[in-house]
MITOR-609518 format. One record per atom (N, C-alpha, C, O): atom name; residue in one letter; residue number from 1; z, x, y. Coordinates in pm, 1 decimal, padded with zeros to 6 digits, always signed. Layout:
BEGIN
(site CA A NUM (Z X Y));
...
// end
This chain:
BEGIN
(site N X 1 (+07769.7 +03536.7 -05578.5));
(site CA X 1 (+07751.6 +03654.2 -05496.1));
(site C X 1 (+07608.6 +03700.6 -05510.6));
(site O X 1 (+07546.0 +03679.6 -05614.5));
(site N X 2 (+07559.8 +03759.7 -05413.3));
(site CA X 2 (+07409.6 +03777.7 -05444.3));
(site C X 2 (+07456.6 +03963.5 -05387.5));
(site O X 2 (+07543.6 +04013.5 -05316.1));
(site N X 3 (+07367.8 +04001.8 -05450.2));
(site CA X 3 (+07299.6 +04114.5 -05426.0));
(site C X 3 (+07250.3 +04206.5 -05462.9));
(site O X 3 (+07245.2 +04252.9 -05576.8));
(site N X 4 (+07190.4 +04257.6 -05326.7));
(site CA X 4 (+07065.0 +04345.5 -05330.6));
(site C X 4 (+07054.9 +04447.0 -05370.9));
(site O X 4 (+07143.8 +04531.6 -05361.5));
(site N X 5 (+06895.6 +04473.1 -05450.4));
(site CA X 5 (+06928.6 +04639.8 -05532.1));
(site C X 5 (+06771.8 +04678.2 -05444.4));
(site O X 5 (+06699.2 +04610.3 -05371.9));
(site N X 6 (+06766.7 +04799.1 -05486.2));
(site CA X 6 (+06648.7 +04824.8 -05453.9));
(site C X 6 (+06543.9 +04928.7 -05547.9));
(site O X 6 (+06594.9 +05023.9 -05606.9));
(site N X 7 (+06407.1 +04905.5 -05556.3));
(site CA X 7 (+06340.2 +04961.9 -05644.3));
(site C X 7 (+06303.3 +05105.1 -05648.2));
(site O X 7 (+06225.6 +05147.5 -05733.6));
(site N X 8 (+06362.6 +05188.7 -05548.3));
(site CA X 8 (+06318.9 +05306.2 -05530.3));
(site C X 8 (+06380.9 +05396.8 -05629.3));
(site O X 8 (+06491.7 +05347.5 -05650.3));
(site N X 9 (+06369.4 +05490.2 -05692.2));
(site CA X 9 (+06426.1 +05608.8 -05706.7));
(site C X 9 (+06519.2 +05628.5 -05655.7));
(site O X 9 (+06626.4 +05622.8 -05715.9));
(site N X 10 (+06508.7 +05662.7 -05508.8));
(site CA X 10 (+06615.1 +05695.9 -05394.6));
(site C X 10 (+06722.1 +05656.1 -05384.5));
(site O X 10 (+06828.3 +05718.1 -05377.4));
(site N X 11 (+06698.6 +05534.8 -05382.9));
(site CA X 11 (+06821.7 +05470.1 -05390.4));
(site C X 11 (+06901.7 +05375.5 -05507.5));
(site O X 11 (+06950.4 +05262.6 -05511.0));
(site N X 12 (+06878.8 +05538.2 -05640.5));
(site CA X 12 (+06936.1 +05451.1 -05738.9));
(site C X 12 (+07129.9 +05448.2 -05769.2));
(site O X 12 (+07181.2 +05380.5 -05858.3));
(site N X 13 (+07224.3 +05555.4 -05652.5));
(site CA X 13 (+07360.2 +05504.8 -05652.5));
(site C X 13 (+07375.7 +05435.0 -05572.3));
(site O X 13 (+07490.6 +05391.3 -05566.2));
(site N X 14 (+07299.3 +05395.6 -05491.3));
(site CA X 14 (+07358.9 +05255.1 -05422.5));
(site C X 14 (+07321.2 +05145.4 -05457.8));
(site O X 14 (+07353.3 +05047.8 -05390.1));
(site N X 15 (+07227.2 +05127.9 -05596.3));
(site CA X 15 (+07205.4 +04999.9 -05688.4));
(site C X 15 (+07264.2 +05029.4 -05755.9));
(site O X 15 (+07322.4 +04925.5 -05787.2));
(site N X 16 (+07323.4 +05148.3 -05847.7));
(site CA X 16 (+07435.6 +05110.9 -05930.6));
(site C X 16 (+07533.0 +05080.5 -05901.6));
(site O X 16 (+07578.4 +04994.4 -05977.0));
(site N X 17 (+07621.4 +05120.1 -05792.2));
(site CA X 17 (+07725.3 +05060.1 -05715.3));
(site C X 17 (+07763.9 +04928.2 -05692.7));
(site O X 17 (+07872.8 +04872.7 -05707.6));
(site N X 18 (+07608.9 +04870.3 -05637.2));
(site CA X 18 (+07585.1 +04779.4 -05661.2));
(site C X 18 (+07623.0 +04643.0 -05734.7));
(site O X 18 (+07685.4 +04538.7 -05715.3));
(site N X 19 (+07556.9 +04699.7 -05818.3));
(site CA X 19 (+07594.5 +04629.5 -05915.3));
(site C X 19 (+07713.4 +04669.9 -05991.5));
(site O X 19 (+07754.7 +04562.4 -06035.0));
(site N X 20 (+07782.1 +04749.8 -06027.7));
(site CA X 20 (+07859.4 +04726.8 -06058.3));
(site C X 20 (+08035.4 +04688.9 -06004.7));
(site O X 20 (+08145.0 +04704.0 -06058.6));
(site N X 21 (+07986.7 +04631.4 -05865.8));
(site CA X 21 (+08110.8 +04590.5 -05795.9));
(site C X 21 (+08076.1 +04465.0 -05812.3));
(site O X 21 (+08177.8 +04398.3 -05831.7));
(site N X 22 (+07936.4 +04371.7 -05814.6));
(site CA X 22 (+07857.4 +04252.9 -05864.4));
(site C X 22 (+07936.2 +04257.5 -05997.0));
(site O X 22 (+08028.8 +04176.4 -05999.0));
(site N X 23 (+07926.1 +04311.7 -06077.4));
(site CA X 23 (+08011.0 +04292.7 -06217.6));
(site C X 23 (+08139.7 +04228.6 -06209.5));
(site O X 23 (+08183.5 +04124.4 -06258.1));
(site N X 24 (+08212.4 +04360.3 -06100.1));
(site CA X 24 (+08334.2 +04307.4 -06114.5));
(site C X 24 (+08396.6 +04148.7 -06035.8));
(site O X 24 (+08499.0 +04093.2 -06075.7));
(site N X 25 (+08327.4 +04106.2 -05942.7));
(site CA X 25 (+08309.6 +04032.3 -05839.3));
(site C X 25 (+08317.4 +03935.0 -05971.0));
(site O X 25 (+08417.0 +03863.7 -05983.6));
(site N X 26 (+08264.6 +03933.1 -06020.7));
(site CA X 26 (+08196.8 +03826.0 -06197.9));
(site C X 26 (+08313.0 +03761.9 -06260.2));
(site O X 26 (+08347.8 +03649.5 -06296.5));
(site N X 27 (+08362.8 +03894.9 -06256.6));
(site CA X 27 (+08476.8 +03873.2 -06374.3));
(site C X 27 (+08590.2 +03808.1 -06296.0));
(site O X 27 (+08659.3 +03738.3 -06370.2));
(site N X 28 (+08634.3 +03809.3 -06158.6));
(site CA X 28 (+08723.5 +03738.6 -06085.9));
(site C X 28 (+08725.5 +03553.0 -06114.6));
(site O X 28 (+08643.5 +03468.5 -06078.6));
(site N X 29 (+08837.3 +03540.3 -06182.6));
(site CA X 29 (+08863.4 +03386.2 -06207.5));
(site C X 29 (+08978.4 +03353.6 -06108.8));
(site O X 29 (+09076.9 +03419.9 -06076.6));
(site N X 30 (+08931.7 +03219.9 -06067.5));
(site CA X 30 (+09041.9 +03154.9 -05959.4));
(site C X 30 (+09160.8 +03079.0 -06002.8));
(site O X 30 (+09204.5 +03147.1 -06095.6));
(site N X 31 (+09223.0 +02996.6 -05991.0));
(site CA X 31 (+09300.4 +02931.0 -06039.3));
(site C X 31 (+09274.3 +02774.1 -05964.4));
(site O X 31 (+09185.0 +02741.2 -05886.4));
(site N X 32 (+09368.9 +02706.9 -06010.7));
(site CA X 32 (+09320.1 +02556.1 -05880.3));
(site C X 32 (+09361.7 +02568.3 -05764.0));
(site O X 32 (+09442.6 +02656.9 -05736.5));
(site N X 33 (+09322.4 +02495.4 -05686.1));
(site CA X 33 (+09350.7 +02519.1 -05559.6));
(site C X 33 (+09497.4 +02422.0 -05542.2));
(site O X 33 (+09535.4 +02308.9 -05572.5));
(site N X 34 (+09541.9 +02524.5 -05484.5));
(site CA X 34 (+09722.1 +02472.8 -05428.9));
(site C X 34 (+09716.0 +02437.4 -05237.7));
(site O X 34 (+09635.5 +02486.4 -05158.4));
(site N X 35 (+09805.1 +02359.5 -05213.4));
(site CA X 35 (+09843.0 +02358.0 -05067.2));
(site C X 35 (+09919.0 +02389.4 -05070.8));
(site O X 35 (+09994.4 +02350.8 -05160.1));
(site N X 36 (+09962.2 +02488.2 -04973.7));
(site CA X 36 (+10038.6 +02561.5 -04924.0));
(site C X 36 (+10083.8 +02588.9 -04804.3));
(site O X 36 (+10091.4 +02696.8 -04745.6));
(site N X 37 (+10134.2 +02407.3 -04750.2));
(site CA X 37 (+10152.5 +02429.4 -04582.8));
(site C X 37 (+10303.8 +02384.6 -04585.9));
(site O X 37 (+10350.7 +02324.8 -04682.7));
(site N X 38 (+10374.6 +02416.1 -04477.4));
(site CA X 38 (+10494.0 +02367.8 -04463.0));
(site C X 38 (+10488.4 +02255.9 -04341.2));
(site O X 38 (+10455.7 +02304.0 -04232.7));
(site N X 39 (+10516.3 +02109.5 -04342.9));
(site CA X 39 (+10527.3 +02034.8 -04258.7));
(site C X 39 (+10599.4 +02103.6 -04073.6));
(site O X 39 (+10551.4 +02115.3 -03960.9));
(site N X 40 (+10707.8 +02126.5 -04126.3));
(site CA X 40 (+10786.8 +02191.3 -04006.7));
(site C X 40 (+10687.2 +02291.5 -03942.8));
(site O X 40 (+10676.7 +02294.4 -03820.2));
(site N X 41 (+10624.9 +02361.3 -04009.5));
(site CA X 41 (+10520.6 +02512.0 -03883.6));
(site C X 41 (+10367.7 +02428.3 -03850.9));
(site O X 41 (+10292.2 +02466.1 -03761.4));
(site N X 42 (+10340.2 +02315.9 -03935.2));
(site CA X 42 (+10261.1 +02268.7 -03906.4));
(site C X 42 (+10299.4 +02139.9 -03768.9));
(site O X 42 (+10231.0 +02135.9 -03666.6));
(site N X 43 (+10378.1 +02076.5 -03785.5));
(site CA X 43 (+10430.6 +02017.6 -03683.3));
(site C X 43 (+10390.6 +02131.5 -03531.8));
(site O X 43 (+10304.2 +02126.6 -03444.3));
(site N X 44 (+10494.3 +02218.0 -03559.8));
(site CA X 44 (+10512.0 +02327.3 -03478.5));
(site C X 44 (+10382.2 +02397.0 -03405.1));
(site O X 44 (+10370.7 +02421.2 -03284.9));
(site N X 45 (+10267.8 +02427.9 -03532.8));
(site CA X 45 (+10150.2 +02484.9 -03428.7));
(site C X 45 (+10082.0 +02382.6 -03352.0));
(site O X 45 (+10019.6 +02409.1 -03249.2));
(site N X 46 (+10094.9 +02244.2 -03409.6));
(site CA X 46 (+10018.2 +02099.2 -03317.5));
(site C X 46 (+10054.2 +02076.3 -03226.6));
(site O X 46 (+09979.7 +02008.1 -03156.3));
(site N X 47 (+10234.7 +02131.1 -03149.8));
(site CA X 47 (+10265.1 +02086.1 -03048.7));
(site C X 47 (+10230.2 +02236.6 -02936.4));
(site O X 47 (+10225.2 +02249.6 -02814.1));
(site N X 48 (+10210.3 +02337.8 -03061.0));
(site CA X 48 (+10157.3 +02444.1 -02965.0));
(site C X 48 (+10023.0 +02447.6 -02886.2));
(site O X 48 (+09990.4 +02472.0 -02770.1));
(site N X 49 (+09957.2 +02411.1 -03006.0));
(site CA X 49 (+09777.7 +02337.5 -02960.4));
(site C X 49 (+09789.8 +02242.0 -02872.0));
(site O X 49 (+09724.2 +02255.4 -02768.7));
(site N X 50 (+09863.5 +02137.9 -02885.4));
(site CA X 50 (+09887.0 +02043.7 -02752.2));
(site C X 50 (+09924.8 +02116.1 -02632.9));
(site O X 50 (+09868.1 +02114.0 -02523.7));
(site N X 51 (+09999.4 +02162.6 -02658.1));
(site CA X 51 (+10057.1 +02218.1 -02505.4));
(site C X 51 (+09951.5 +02329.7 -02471.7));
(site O X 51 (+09912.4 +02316.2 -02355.7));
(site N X 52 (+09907.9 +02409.0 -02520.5));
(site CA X 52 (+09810.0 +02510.6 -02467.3));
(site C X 52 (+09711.8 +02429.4 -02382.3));
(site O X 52 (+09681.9 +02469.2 -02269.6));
(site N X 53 (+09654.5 +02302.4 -02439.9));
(site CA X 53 (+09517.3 +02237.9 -02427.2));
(site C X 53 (+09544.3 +02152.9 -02316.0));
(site O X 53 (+09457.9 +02130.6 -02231.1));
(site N X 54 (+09640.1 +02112.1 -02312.1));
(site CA X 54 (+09736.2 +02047.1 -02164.6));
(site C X 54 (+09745.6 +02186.1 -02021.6));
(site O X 54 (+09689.1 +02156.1 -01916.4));
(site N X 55 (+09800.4 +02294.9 -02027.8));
(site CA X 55 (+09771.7 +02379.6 -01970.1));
(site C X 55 (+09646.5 +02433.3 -01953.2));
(site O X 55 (+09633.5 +02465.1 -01835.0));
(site N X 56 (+09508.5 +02467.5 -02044.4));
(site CA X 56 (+09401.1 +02457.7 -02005.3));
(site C X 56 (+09367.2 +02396.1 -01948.9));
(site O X 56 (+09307.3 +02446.5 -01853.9));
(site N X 57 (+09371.2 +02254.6 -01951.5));
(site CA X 57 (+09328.7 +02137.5 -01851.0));
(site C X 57 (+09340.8 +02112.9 -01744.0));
(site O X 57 (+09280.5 +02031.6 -01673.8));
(site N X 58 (+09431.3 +02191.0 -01719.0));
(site CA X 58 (+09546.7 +02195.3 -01548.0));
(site C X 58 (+09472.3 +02268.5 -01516.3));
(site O X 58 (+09379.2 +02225.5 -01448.3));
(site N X 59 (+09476.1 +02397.5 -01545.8));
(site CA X 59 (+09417.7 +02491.4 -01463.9));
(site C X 59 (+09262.4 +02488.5 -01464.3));
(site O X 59 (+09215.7 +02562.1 -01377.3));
(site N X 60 (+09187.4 +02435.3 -01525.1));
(site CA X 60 (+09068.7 +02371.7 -01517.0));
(site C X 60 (+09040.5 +02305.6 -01413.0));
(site O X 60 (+08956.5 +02346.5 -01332.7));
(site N X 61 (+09117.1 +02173.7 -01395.0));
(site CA X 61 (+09108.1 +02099.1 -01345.4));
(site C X 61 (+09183.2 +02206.6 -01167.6));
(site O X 61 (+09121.2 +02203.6 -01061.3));
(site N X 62 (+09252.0 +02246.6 -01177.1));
(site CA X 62 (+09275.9 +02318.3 -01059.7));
(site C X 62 (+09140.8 +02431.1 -00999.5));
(site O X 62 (+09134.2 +02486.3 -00889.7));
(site N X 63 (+09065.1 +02436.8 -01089.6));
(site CA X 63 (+09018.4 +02580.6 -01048.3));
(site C X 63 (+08860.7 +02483.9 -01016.9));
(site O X 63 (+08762.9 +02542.6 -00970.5));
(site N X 64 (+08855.2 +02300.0 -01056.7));
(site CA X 64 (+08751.2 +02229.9 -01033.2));
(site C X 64 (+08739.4 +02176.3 -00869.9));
(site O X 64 (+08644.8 +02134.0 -00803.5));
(site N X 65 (+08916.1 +02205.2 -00833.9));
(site CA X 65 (+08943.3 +02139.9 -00723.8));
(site C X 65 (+08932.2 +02263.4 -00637.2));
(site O X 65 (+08890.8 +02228.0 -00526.8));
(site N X 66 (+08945.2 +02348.1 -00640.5));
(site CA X 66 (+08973.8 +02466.2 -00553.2));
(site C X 66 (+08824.8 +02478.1 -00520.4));
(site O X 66 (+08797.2 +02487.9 -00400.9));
(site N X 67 (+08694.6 +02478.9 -00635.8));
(site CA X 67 (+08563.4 +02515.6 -00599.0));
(site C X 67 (+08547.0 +02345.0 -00498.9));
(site O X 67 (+08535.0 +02392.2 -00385.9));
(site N X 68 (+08543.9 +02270.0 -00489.5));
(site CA X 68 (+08489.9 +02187.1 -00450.0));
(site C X 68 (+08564.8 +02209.7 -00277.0));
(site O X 68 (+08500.9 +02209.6 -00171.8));
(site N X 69 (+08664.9 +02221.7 -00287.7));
(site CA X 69 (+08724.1 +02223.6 -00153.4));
(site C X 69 (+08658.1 +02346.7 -00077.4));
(site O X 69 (+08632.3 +02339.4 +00042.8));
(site N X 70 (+08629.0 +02474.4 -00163.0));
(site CA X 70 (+08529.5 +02577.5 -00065.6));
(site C X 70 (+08391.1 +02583.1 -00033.1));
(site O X 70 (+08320.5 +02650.7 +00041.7));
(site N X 71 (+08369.6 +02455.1 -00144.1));
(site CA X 71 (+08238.0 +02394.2 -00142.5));
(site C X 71 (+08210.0 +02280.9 -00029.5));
(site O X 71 (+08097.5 +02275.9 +00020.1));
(site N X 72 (+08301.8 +02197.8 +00008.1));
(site CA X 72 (+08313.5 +02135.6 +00098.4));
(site C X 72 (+08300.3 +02196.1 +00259.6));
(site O X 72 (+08221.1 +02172.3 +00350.8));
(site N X 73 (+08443.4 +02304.6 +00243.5));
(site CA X 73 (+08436.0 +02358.3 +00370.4));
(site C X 73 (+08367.9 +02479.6 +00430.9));
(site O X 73 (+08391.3 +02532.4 +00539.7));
(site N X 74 (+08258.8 +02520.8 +00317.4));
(site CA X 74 (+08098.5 +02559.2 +00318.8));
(site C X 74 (+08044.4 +02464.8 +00423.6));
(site O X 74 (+08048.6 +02483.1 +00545.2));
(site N X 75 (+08000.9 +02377.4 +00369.6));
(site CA X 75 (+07924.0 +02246.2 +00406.8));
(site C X 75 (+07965.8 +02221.8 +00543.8));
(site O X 75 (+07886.3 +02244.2 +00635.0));
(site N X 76 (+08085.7 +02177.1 +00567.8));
(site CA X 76 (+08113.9 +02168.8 +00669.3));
(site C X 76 (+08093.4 +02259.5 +00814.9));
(site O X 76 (+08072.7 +02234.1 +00933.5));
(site N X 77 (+08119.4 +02424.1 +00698.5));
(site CA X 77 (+08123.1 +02505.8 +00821.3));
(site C X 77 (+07908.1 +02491.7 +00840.8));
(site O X 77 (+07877.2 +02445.5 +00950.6));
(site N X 78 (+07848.9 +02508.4 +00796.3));
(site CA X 78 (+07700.7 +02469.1 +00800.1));
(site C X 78 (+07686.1 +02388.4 +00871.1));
(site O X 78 (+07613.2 +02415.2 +00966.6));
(site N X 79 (+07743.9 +02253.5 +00863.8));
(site CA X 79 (+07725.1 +02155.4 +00952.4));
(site C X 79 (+07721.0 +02180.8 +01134.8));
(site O X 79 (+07646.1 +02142.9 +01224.9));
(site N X 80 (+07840.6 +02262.4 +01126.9));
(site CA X 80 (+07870.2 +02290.4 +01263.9));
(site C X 80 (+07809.9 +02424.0 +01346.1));
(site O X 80 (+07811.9 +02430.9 +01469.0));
(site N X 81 (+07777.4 +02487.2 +01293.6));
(site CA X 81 (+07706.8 +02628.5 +01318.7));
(site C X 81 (+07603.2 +02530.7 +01427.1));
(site O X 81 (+07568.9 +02412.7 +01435.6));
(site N X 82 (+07578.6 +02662.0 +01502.1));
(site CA X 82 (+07477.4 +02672.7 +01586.7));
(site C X 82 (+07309.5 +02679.3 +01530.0));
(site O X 82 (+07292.2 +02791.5 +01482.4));
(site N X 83 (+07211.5 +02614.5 +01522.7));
(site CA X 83 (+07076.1 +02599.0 +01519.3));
(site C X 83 (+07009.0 +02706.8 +01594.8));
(site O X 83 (+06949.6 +02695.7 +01702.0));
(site N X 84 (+07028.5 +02820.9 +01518.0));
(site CA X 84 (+06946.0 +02911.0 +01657.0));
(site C X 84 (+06831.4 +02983.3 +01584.4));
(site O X 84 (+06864.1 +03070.0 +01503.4));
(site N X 85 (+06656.1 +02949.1 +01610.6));
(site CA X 85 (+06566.4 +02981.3 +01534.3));
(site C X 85 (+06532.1 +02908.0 +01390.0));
(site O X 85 (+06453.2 +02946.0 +01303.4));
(site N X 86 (+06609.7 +02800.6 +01391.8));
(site CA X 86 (+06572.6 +02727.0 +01267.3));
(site C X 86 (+06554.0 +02628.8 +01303.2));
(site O X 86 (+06556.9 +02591.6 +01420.5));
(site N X 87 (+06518.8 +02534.0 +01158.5));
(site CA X 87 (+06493.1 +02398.3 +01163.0));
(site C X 87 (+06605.5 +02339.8 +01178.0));
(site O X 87 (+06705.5 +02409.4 +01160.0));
(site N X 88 (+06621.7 +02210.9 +01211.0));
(site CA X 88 (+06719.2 +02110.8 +01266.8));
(site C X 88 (+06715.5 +02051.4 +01141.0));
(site O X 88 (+06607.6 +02018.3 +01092.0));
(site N X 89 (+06861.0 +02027.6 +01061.5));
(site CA X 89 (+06915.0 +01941.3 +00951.6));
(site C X 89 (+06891.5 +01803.1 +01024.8));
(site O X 89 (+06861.7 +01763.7 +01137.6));
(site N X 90 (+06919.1 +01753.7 +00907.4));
(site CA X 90 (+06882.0 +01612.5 +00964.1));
(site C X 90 (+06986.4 +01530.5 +01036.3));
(site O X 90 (+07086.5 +01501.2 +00971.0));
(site N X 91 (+06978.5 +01492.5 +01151.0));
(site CA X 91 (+07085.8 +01460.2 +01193.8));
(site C X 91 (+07126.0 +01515.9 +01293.4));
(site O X 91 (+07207.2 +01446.1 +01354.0));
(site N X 92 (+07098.9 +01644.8 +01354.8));
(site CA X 92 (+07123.0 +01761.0 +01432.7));
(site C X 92 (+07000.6 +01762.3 +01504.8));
(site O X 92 (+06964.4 +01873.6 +01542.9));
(site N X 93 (+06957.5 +01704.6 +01521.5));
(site CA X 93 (+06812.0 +01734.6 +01623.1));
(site C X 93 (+06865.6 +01779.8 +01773.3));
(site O X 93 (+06815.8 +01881.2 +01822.2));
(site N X 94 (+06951.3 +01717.4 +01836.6));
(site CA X 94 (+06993.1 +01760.8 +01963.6));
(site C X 94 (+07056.5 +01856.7 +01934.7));
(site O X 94 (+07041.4 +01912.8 +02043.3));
(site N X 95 (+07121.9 +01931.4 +01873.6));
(site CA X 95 (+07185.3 +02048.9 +01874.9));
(site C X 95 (+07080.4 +02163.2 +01872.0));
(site O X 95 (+07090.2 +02267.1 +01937.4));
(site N X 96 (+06972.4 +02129.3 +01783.0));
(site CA X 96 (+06862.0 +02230.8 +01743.8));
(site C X 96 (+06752.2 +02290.0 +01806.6));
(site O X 96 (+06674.7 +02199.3 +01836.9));
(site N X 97 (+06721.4 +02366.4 +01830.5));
(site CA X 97 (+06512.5 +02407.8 +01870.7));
(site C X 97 (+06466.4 +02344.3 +01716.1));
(site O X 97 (+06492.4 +02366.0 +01597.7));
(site N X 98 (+06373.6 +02243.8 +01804.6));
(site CA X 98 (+06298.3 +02171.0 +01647.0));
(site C X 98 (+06187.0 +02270.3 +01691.6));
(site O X 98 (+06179.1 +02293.7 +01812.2));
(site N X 99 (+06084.9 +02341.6 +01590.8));
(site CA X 99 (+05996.3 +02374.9 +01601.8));
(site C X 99 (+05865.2 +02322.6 +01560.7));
(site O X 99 (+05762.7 +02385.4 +01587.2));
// end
């Protein structure tokens, strides 16, 4: 644990505090480390993570298809519009005033 004191006067209860929660922090001993999972809830949250990440994907993948189709029929509607005061796309010259 690290920490900070400071040299002022001013702030000499919030360096003793400080430190002495640093003390106690000290004295905390761990034990070994145990596992502590149960197969069955672990099973259980993997098929939850699966299935969430399967439903993200859908609707991902739905919301990839939905932009492209208004993206398309953007394009399309552009395509067909009237040329009036602009340049001629390429391809559209007879429809257009080329200037």
């Amino acid at each position: 644990m690290f920490t900070q004191i400071s040299p002022s006067s001013a702030d000499l209860g919030e360096t003793l505090c400080s430190l002495n929660f640093a003390s106690r922090v000290r004295g905390i001993e761990y034990g070994p480390a145990r596992k502590q999972s149960d197969p069955a809830e672990s099973f259980k949250l993997k098929q939850m993570v699966a299935s969430h990440a399967v439903i993200l994907s859908f609707s991902a993948g739905k919301m990839v298809l939905m932009l492209l189709t208004k993206l398309n029929n953007f394009v399309i509607l552009l395509f067909f519009l009237p040329c009036t005061g602009r340049e001629a796309p390429a391809g559209r010259e007879g429809n257009c005033k080329i200037k």
